[in-house]
C-alpha positions as CSV (number, residue, x, y, z in Angstrom):
1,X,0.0,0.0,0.0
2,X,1.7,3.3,-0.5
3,X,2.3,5.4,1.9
4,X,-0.1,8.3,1.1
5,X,-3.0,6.4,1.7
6,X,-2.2,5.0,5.5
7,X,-4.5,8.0,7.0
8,X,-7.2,6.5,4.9
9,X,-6.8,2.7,5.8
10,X,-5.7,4.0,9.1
11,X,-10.0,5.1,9.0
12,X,-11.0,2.1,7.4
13,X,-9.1,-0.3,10.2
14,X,-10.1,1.3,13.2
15,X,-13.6,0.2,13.9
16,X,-12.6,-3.4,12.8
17,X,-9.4,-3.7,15.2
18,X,-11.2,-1.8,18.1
19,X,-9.4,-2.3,21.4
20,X,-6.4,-3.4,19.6
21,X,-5.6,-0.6,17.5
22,X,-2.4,1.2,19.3
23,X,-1.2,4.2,18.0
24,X,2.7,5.2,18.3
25,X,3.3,9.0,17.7
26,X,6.8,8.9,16.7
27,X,7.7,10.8,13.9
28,X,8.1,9.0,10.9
29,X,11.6,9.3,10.0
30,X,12.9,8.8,13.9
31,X,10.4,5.8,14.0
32,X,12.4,4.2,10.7
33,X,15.6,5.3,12.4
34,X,14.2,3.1,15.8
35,X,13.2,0.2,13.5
36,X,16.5,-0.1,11.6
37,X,19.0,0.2,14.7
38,X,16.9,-2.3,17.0
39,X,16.0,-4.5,14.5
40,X,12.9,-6.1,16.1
41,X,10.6,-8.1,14.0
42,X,8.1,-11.2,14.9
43,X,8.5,-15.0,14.8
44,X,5.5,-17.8,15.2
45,X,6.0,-20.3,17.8
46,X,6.0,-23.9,16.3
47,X,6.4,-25.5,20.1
48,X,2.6,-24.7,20.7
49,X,-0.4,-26.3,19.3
50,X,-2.6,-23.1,18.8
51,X,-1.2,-20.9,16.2
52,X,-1.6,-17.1,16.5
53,X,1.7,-17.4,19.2
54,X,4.2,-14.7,18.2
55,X,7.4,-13.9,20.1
56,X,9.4,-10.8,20.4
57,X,12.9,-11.1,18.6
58,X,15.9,-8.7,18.4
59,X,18.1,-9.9,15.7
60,X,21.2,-8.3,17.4
């Protein structure tokens, strides 16, 4: 999706995530700074029967 329509599917996801929409204020350029340095991302975890399980990774 580019990037000049997030405000609009930022609308359009809202009401469908309800409670679990979060919202981070960080400006964009210091939030893609963050992301590259940390280097956090998201792995499933095959060790449990219900999938859905995510864990927390720093690659460094």
């Amino acid at each position: 999706m580019p990037h000049y329509h997030a405000m609009e599917a930022t609308k359009a996801i809202k009401p469908i995530l309800g409670q679990y929409y979060q919202f981070d204020g960080t400006p964009f350029y210091k939030a893609m700074w963050r992301e590259a340095k940390e280097c956090l991302y998201v792995e499933p975890d095959e060790s449990t029967p219900d999938k859905g399980v995510f864990w927390y990774k720093n690659k460094f």
